[in-house]
N, C-alpha and C positions, 0 to 999 in steps of 0.2 A: 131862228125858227120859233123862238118863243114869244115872240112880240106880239104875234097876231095873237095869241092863247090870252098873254097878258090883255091886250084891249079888251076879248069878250071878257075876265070876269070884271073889267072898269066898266063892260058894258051893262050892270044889271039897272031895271028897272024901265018903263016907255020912256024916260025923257033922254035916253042915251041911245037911240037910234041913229046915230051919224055915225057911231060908236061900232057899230053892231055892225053897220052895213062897211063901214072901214075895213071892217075884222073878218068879214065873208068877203071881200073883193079880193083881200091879200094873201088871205088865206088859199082861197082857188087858183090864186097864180103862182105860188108857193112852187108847184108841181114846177110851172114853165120855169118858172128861175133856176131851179135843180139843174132840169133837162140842157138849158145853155148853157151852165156852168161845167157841165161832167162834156158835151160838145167841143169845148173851148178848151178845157185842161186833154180831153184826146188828142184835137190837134196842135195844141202844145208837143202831147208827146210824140205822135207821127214827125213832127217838123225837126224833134230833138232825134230821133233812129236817123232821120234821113242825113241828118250832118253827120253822125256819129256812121252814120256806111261811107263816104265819100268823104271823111277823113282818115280814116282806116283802110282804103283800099288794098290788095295786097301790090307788093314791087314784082312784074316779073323778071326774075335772073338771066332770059335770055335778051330783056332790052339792052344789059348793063356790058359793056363794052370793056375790058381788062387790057392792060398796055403793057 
């Protein structure tokens, strides 16, 4: 997250405007990168409950047959 911060202050002076405009493109996607990052690790964790219920189920006592 500090990268884009880092380029504006390499950006000072008019001859560093590739600089400048690098540093506003990255910076306003910043937001979207977040957004699919914290998406991505939810269904991470949705997809980790759902093994962890259907490894866990319980046994019932009345299937289990005694001889």
């Amino acid at each position: 997250m500090g990268i884009t911060w880092g380029l504006a202050f390499l950006g000072s002076g008019y001859v560093n405007y590739p600089v400048l405009y690098l540093f506003c493109i990255l910076n306003s996607l910043q937001g979207f990168f977040i957004f699919v990052w914290i998406c991505l690790l939810a269904k991470k964790h949705r997809r980790r409950e759902m093994e962890d219920k259907s490894s866990s189920s319980p046994v019932r006592t009345s299937d289990i047959k005694i001889q």
